[in-house]
N, C-alpha and C positions, 0 to 999 in steps of 0.2 A: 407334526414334527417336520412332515418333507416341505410344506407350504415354507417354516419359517425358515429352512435352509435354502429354497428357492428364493426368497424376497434377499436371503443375506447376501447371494450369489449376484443378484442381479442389482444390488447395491453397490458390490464389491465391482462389476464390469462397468457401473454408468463412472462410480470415480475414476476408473480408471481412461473412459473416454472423455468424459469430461472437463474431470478437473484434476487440475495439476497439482504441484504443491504449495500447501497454504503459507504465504507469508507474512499476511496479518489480518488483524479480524476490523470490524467497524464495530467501535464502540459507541457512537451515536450518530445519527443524523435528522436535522432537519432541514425541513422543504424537499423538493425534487433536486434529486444525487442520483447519477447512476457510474455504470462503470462500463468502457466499449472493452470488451475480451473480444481480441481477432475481431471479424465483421460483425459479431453481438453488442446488442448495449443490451445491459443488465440492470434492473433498480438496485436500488443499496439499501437495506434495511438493517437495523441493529443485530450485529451477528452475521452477518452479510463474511465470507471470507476474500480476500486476495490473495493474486497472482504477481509473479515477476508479466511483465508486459502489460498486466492491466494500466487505462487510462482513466483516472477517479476526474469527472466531470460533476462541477453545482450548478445550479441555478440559479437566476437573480438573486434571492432571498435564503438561500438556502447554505449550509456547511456538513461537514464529515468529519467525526473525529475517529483516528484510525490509529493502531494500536501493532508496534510489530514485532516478532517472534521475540525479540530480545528485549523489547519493553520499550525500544523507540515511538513516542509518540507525534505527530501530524495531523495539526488542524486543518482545514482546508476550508476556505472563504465564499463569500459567494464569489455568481460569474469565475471559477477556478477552472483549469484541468492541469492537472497531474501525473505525469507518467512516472511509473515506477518499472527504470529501466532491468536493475538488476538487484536482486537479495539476498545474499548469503551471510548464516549465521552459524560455524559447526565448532565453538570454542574448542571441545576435546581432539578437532583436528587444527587448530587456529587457522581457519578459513573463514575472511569475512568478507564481504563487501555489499554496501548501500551506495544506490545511484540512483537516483530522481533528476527529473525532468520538471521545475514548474513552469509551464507554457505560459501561461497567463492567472492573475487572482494574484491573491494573498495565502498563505500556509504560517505558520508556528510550528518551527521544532523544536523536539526535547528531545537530546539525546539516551538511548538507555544503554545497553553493554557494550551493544558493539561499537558506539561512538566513544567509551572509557577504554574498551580496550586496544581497538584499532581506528585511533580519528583521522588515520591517511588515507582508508580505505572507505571511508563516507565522501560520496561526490552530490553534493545538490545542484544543481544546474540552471540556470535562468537567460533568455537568449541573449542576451548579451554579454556573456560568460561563465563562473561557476562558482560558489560557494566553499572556499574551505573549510571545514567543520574543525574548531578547534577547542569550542568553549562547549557548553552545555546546552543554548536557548540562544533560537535566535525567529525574528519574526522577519518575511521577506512579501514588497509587494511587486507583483509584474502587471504594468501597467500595457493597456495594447497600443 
């Protein structure tokens, strides 16, 4: 009994050093994905979580399909990276906001609640400007 309260304890400290709060999951990937957390690069595997500030990086051949707390979906292309600057989703306080960064590649989104219920406060971003989110779908390429 004291082992498994030791392992829950020392589960309960590593989240709390390490990882912050989840704002979306990977729901698939193939080829080499990963994701740079701070000075970490991380692989990405199915179930794989994210972070506000991660930057989701593919591969020549490779994509990410990624899934966020409110049901926002983002493909991500190969050669992509994607910053996922800011996430908030707390309807029962109506605080939202989504903000991406696509550096370069191709993505596909699909908006889910929080682009229905707050599409002001969705920013997609590409360097040569930014994406208003006003429809449901939309597929963007960033060419280097």
């Amino acid at each position: 009994m004291k082992i498994k309260m030791i392992i829950a304890l020392v589960m309960l400290f590593s989240i709390g050093l390490w990882g912050g709060e989840s704002i979306a999951i990977v729901k698939s990937v193939n080829g080499n994905a990963q994701i740079k957390r701070d000075s970490a690069y991380l692989n990405l595997v199915r179930g794989s979580e994210l972070q506000t500030g991660d930057i989701v990086q593919t591969s020549d051949k490779a994509s990410v399909g990624l899934v966020f707390n409110d049901g926002t979906v983002l493909s991500v292309g190969p050669k992509s990276m994607l910053e996922l600057n800011k996430y908030l989703f707390k309807p029962s306080s109506k605080e939202y906001d989504f903000d991406v960064t696509l550096k370069k590649g191709t993505t596909a989104y699909e908006s889910g609640k929080l682009g229905k219920l707050a599409p002001e406060k969705v920013a997609f971003r590409v360097p040569q400007g930014s994406i208003g989110v006003r429809g449901t779908k939309f597929i963007v390429d960033v060419e280097e």
